[in-house]
C-alpha positions in Angstrom: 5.4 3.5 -1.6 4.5 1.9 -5.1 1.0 0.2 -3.7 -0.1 3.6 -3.3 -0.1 4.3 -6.9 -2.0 1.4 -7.3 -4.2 2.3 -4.6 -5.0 5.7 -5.6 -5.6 4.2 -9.4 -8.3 2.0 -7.3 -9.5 4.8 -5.3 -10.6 7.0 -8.9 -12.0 3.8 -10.6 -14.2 2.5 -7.7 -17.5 3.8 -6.5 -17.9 3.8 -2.7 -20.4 1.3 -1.3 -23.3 1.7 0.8 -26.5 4.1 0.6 -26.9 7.5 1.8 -24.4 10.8 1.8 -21.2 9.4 0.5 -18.1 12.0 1.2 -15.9 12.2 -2.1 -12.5 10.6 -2.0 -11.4 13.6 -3.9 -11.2 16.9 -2.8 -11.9 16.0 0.8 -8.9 15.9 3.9 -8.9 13.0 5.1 -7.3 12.8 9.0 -6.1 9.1 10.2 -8.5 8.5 13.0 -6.9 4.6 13.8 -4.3 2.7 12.9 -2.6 -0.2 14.8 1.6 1.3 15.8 0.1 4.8 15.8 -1.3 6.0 19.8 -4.6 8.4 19.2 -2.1 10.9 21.2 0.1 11.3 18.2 -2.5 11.1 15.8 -4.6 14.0 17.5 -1.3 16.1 18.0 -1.8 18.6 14.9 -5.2 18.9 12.6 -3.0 18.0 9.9 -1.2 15.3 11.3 -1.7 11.9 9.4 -3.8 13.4 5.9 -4.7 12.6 3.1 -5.8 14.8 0.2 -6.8 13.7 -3.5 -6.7 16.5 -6.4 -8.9 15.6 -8.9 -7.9 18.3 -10.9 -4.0 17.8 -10.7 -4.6 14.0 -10.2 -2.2 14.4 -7.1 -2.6 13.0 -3.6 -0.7 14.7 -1.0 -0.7 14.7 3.2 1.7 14.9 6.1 2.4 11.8 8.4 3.2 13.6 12.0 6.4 15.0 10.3 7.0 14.9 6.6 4.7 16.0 4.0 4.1 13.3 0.9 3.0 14.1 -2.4 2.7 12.4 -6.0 0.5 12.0 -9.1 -1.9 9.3 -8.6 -2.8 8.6 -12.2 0.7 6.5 -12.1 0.6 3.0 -11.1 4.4 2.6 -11.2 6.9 5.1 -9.5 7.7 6.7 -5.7 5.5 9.5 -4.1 8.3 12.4 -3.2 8.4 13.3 0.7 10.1 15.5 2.8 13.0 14.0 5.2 12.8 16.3 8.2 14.1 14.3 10.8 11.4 14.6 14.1 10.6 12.9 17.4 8.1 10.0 16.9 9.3 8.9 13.4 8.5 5.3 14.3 4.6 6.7 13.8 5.9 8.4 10.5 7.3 4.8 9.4 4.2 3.2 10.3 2.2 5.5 8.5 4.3 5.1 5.3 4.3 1.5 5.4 0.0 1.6 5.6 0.5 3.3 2.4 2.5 1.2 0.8 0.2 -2.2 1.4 -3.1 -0.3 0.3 -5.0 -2.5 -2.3 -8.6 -1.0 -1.8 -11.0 1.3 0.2 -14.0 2.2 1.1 -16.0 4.9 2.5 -19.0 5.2 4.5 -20.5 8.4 5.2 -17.6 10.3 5.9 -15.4 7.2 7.0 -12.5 6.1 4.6 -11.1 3.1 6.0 -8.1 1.4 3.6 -7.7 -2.2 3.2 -4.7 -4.8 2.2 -6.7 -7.3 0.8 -9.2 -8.0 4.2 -7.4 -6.5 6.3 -8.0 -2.9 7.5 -5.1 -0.9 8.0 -6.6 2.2 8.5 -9.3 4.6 9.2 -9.7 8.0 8.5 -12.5 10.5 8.7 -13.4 13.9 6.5 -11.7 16.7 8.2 -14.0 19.4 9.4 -14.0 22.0 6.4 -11.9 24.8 9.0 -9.3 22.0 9.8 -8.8 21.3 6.4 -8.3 25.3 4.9 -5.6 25.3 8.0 -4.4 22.0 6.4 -4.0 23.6 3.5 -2.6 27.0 4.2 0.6 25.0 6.2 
């Protein structure tokens, strides 16, 4: 998961594009609302299944794939993000989700769409969590 590193170092230098009311990056949960190898049932299974979350204050992105929660300084452009190794049902998803991360080379958000790019390519989109899903996010 090194290109996330990168990613995230990407993510706190760039400003999104597009006019209008721009969600932050930071401080906002994202949830994964598409991704090819990942069915909508399993990403709809929990309201904190496939997030995102970046700390401004802590530099620190953090999030749980359907299983295993993730977490790491983003500041860093070189290292691995720590995770959990619960084994679950489903963990193909969980490697899917892991591997998005790792390919991630630039973003962008509209509104309160994050989608996450490898070069052209979209590999994923997410959108802001309503604010009651993300305090349950966070009290898990």
């Amino acid at each position: 998961m090194k290109k996330i590193f990168t990613a995230a170092v990407l993510f706190a230098a760039m400003t999104a594009c597009c006019g209008g009311a721009q969600t932050a990056l930071e401080g906002t949960t994202w949830k994964l609302a598409e991704m090819e190898g990942i069915p909508a049932e399993a990403i709809n299974a929990g309201a904190d299944a496939f997030t995102l979350k970046f700390d401004a204050a802590d530099t620190l992105v953090s999030g749980r794939t359907n299983c295993n929660r993730f977490f790491g300084k983003y500041e860093k452009q070189d290292g691995n993000l720590g995770m959990t190794r619960m084994a679950c049902p489903d963990m193909q998803y969980e490697d899917a989700f892991v591997r998005m991360l790792d390919e991630v080379d630039r973003y962008e958000i509209v509104g309160s769409e994050l989608k996450l790019y490898d070069d052209k390519t979209l590999l994923a989109g997410f959108r802001a969590a309503a604010p009651e899903a993300s305090a349950e996010a966070e009290r898990k």
